[in-house]
N, C-alpha and C positions, 0 to 999 in steps of 0.2 A: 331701129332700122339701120343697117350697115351702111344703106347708101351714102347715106349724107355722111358718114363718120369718115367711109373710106375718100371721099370727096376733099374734106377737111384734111387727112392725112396727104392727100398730096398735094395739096397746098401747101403746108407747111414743110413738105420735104422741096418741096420748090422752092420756097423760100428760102429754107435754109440751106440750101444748097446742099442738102444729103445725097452722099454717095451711092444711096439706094433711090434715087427719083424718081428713075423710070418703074423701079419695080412697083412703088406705090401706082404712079399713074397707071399701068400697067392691070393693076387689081383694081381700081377704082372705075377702069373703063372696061373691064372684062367680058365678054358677053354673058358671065355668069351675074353677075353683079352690074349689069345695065340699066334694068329695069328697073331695080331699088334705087339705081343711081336719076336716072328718070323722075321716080315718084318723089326724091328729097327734092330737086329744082323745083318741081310741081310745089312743093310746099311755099317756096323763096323762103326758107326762115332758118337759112344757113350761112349767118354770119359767122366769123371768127368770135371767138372768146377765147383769155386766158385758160381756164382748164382745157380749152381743145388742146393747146400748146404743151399742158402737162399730162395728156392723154397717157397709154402706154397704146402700141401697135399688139396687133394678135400674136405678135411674141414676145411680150411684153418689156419691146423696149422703148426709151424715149429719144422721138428725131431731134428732139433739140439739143441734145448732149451732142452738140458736132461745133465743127470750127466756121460753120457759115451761118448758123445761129449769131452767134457774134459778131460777125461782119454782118450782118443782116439786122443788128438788134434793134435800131432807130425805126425798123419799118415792123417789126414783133411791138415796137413800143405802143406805134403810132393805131395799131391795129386795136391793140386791146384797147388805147384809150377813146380811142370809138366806139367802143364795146361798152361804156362807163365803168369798166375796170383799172386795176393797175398793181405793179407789181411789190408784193412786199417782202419782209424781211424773211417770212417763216417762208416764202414763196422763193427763194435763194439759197433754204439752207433745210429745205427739204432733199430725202433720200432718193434717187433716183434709180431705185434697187426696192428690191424686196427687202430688203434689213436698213435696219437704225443705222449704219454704219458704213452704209453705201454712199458713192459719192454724193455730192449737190450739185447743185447749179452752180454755186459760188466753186465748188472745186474745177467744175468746167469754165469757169471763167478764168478760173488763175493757168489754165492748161491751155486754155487759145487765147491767151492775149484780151479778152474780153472785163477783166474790170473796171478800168477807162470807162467801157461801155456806162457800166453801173453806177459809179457812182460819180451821176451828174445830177444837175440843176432839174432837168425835165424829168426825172425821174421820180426824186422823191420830193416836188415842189409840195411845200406847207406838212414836212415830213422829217426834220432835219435829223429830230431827234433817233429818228429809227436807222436814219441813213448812217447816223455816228455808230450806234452799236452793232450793226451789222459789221461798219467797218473792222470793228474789233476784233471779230471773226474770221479776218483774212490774216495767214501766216505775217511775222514782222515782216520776212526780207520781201514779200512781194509790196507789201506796205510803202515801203522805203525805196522800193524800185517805182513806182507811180508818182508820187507826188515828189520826190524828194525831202522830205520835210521830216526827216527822222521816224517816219511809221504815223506821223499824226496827220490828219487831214489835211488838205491844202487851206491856207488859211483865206485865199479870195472867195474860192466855190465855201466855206464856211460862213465867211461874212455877209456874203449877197444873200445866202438862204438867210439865215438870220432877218438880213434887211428886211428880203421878202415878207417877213413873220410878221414883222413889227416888231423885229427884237435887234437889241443892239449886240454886239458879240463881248462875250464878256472881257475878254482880250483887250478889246477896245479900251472899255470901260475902267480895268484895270490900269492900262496905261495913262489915264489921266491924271492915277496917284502916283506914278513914276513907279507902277511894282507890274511883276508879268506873274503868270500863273505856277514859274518857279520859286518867285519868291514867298508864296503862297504855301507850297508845300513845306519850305523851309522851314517857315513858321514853327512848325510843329514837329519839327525834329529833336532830336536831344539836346541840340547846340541855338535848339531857334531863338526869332527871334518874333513870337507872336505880339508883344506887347509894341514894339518899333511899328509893325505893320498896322495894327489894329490904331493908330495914331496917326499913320499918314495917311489912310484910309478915310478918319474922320477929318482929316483937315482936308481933302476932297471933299466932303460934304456925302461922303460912304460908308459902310459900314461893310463886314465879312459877311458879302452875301451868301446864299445856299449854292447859288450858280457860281460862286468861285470855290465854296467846298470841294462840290460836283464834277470839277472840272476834270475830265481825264489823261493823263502824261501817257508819252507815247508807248506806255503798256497797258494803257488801258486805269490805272490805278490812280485812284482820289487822295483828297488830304488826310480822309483816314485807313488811308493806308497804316500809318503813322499812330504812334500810340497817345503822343501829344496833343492830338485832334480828342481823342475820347476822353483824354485828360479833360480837356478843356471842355466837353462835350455839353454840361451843362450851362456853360456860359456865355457859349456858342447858342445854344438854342435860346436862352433868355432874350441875348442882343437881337436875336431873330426876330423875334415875339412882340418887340418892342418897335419893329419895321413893319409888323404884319406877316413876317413868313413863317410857313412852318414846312417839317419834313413830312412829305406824305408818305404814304405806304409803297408808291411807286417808285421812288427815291431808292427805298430800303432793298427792295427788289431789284433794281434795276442791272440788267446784266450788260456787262461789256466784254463782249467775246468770253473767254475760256475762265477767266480768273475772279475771284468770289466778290460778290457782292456788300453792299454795307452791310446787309444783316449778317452777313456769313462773319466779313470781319471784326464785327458787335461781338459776336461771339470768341471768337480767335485771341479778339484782344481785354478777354474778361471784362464787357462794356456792356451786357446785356442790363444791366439793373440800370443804366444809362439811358438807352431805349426806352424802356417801360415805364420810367418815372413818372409819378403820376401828375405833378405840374403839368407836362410836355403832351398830355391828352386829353385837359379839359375842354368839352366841348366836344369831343373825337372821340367818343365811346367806342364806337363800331371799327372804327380807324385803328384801334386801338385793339381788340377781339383780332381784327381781321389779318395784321402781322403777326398776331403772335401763334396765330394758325400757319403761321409761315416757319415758326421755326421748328427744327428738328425736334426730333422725340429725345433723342440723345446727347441732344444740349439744353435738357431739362435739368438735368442731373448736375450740373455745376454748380456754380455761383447764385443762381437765378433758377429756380425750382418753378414749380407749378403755383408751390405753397406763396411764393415771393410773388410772381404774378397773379396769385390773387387778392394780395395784399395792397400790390400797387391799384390793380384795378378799384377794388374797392374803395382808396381812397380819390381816386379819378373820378368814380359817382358819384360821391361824398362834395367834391368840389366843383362836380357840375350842377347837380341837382340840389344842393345845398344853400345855391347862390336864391331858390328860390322858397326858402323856409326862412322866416323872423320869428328863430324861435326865441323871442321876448316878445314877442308881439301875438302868438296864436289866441285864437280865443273859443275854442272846444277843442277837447279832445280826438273829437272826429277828424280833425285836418291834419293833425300828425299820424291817422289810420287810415288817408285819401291817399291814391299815387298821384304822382307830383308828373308822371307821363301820359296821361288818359287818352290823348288819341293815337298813341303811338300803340299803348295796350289794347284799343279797341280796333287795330287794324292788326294786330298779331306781330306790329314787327320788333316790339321791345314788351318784357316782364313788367312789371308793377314796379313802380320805386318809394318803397313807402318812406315816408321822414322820421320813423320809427328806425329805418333800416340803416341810415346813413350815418356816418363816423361822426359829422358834424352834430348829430341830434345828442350821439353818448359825449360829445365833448363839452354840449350845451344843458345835460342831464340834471345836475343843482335849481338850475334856472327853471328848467321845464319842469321841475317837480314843486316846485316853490308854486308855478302860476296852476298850476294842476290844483295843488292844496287849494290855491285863494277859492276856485272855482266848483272846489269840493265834489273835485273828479280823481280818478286815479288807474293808470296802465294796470291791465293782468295780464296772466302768465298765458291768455289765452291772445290778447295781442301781441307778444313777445314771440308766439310760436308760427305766427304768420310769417311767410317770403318775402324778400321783397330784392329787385335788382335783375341782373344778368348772370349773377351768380348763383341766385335763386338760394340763398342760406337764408335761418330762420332768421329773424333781428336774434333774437338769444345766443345764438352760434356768432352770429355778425358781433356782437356786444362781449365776448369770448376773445375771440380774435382781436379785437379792439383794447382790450386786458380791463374790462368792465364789469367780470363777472359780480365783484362787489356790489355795482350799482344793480344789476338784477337780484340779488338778493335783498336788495334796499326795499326793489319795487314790490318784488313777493310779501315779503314781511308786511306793507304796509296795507297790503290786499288780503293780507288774512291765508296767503296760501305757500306752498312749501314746493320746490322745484322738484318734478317726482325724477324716477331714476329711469323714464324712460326721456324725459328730458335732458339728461345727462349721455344717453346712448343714443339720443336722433343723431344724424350723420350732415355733412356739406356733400358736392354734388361730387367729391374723392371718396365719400366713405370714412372721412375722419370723425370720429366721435367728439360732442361739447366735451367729455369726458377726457380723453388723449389729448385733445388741446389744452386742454386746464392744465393738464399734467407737465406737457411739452414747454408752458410758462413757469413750472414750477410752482402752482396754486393750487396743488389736490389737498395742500391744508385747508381752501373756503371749502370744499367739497365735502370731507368728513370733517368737520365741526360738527361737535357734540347735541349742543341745542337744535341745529336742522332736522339732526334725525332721531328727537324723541317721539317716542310712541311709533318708532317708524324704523325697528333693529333689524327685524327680518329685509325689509327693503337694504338698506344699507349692507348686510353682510354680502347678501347678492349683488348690488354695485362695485363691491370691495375684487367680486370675482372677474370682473371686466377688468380691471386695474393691470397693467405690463409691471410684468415682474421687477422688470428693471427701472418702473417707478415706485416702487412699493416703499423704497426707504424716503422719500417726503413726509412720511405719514406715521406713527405709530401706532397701527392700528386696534393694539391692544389696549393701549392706554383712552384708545375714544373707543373704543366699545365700552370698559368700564363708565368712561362717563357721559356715555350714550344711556347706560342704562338708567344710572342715577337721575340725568335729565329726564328719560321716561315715568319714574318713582316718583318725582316730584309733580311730573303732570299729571298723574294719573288721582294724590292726593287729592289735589288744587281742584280736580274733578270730583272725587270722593265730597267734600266737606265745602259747604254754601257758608264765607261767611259774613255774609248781610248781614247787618244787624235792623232784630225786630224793630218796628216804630212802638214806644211806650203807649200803654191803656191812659183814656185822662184819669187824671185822680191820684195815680199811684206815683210814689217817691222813686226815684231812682237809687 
C-alpha cells in the first residue's frame, strides 16, 4: 500500500530538511492518495525503521543523500534505535545508485560535513571494532581533518569504547612497558629491533599480544605489513599459544579500508605455508578448511599449492585426532577401523577419521604391527582401501603421501595378497593417481619390483601404460619385465611340483 510508504517519505524529507518537502507532503496528502493515506493510520503500524530511511522515492532516489540528513542525524539516530535497529558498516558504504560504484552514504557524509556525525560513542556503542574499519574507509585527508591525529582515530572516543567493552586499549597497555604501537612495527623491520621488544614486554609481565600485531598505523596497515613479522611468524604464534591466543579466521579477513588484508599479505609476502602450518591448527580443523576457502585460486599456484595444503592439513588431523589413539596400548584390530569422530559422522557435519588414516598411525606402524602379530590379527588391502578424514583419501593413498608405501607393501605381503593395478590408479579428491604420487617421490622402483608382479605380466605391462613419459627413466622397464617373467617361471614351478615328503611305511629301511 503506497499510503503509509508515501506518509513515511515525508516524514523523512521533513526531517531531513529536503529541498523537495513540500512536494513529498504534497503527494502524501493528494486527494489521489488520501484514502490509502487514511487506511495506513487506520492500521497505527507506521513507525519509522532504518530501511524506510534507505527506501528509494518513485524515481528512485534517496532523501537522505542531502545536507539536512546530517544535521538532522542524532534525531535519524535516535528514531531507528526505537525501532530496535541501528546503523552499520555495510549500511554506510552501501550504493546509493543503481551501480556498485555509485556513491554511499559515507561519500555523503564526507560532502556535508556529516562524519563527526558518525563516528561517535552513540553510534557504534559495544561495536568498536566495526567502527575502526569503516573508518578506514574514509579518504586520509578527511581523516586527518576530523580528529587531528594523523588519519587515526581520536584516541579518547577510542579509549572509552574500549572501556565500555571491558577492554583496555592496547595503547594503554603498551605504554606500561614504555613501548607505543610504533615501536611495535619497528620490531620487524629490516633494521628491528624484535628481540629488545620482546624483553621489555616480558619484564612488564607481557607478552606480543595478537592486539598489538593487529594494531593499525594511520594507513590502515599492521605489523605485517613487514616481512620481518612473517619471518618471525612462527614464533609469534607459538608465544601466542603458550598465552592461549590464537589467530582466527576473522583476523585473516579482516579488512581495513581499501588495502589487503593479512591473508592477502601471507600471500604477497610468500608466507602462505606459514599460515597453514599444521602446528597453528590443531584442534581448528574447520578454521582451518574455512580460510583456506578464502584464498584465491591464483595463489594456489606458487609456493603453497593445493598439493602443500593437503599435506599440511593432513598432518593437522594427524595431530588432533591422534592425541586420541595409544597406538601401544590398542587391543583389537577393530579400534584402529573405528572413526575416532562418531557423533560429528553421525550428524553429517565431519567424514570418518579412521586411525588407520592418520600420519601418526604410519609413524607408529613397526609397533602396531608387532601388537597385531602378538594378537594374531593382521590389516588388508581391503582396510587400506577404506576413507577416512576431510580429505576423504584412501589410508593407501594417505600412506603414499606420507612416503609409506614400503610399509603397505609390508602389510600386503603379510596378508597373503598383492596391491592390484587398479590400486595403484584409484585417485585423491584432485584426480591424482597412488601411481603419479609414487612416481612424483621418485619410488616407481617399489612399484615395478620384479617379485610383485609374478604370475601378474599382463597386469603390470598395462600399468607400465599409465606411467608419464617423463617418469619412465626411474625404472628399467625392460630389465623387470625379464625378471618379472623369470619370477613368474619360478612360481609357476613351485606350483607345478609338491615337495612334501612321504611319511615312511613301518617296517621299511630308509
Amino acid at each position: 500500500m503506497n499510503g503509509g510508504r508515501y506518509i513515511k517519505q515525508a516524514i523523512i524529507a521533513a526531517l531531513c530538511e529536503h529541498p523537495d518537502q513540500e512536494k513529498y507532503k504534497a503527494r502524501a496528502f493528494s486527494g489521489e492518495n488520501l484514502e490509502k493515506v487514511m487506511d495506513a493510520l487506520a492500521e497505527q503500524r507506521n513507525t519509522l525503521t532504518k530501511a524506510d530511511f534507505f527506501a528509494q522515492d518513485d524515481d528512485g532516489k534517496y532523501l537522505i543523500d542531502t545536507p539536512g540528513f546530517w544535521r538532522n542525524f542524532d534525531k535519524v539516530l535516535a528514531i531507528v534505535s526505537k525501532s530496535g535497529d541501528k546503523f552499520t558498516m555495510d549500511d554506510f558504504r552501501k550504493p546509493l545508485g543503481p551501480t556498485e560504484d555509485a556513491r554511499t552514504l559515507l561519500d555523503s557524509a564526507r560532502q556535508h560535513d556529516g562524519l563527526g556525525k558518525i563516528f561517535k560513542q552513540a553510534v557504534w556503542e559495544g561495536r568498536f571494532d566495526e567502527m575502526e574499519r569503516l573508518w578506514y574507509y574514509v579518504p586520509t585527508p578527511s581523516r586527518r581533518q576530523l580528529f587531528q591525529n594523523d588519519g587515526k582515530l581520536d584516541i579518547s572516543l577510542k579509549r572509552n569504547m574500549l572501556s565500555a567493552e571491558g577492554r583496555e586499549m592496547p595503547e594503554d597497555r603498551l605504554a606500561k612497558a614504555g613501548l607505543t604501537p610504533h615501536d611495535v612495527y619497528q620490531a620487524f623491520t629490516q633494521n628491528g629491533n624484535y628481540e629488545d621488544v620482546t624483553r621489555r614486554l616480558a619484564q612488564a609481565g607481557d607478552w606480543m599480544r595478537k592486539e598489538y600485531l593487529l594494531l593499525p598505523d594511520k594507513d590502515g596497515y599492521t605489523a605485517f605489513y613487514e616481512q620481518g613479522a612473517w619471518d618471525r611468524y612462527n614464533d609469534l604464534h607459538k608465544r601466542m599459544q603458550a598465552r592461549g591466543e590464537q589467530f582466527e579466521v576473522s583476523d585473516f579477513i579482516r579488512q581495513m579500508g581499501y588495502g589487503p588484508n593479512m591473508l592477502t599479505r601471507a600471500y604477497e609476502r610468500n608466507a602462505l605455508q606459514h599460515v597453514f602450518a599444521p602446528q597453528h591448527w590443531v584442534d581448528h580443523l574447520p578454521e582451518m578448511t574455512g580460510l583456506w576457502s578464502k584464498v584465491l585460486s591464483g595463489w594456489k599456484t606458487g609456493s603453497f599449492t593445493v598439493r602443500e595444503f593437503d599435506k599440511s592439513y593432513a598432518e593437522a588431523e594427524s595431530m588432533t585426532y591422534g592425541k586420541l589413539v595409544d597406538f601401544t596400548r590398542f587391543e583389537s584390530k577393530q579400534e584402529l577401523l573405528r572413526p575416532l569422530n562418531p557423533d560429528a559422522v553421525a550428524s553429517g557435519a565431519e567424514k570418518p577419521v579412521l586411525p588407520i588414516g592418520l600420519k601418526a598411525f604410519w609413524d607408529n606402524i613397526e609397533t602396531v604391527q608387532q601388537k597385531l602379530s602378538n594378537m594374531g590379527a593382521r590389516l588388508m588391502l581391503s582396510d587400506l582401501r577404506q576413507t577416512s578424514g576431510e580429505l576423504e583419501d584412501s589410508c593407501l593413498i594417505s600412506a603414499v603421501k606420507f612416503g609409506r608405501f614400503n610399509d603397505v607393501q609390508d602389510i600386503v605381503r603379510k596378508a597373503g595378497e598383492k596391491v592390484s593395478m587398479n590400486d595403484f590408479l584409484s585417485k585423491d579428491r584432485h584426480g591424482n593417481t597412488a601411481l603419479n604420487l609414487l612416481a612424483e617421490r621418485g619410488e616407481l622402483n617399489q612399484v615395478f619390483h620384479p617379485d610383485v608382479w609374478a604370475g601378474r605380466l599382463d597386469e603390470m605391462k598395462t600399468l607400465w601404460t599409465h606411467v608419464r613419459v617423463s617418469d619412465r627413466v626411474q625404472v628399467d622397464f625392460d630389465q623387470v619385465e625379464v625378471a618379472a617373467q623369470q619370477a613368474t617361471l619360478r612360481l609357476q614351478i613351485n606350483d607345478d611340483f609338491d615337495f612334501t615328503l612321504k611319511p615312511r611305511k613301518p617296517g621299511k629301511k630308509p
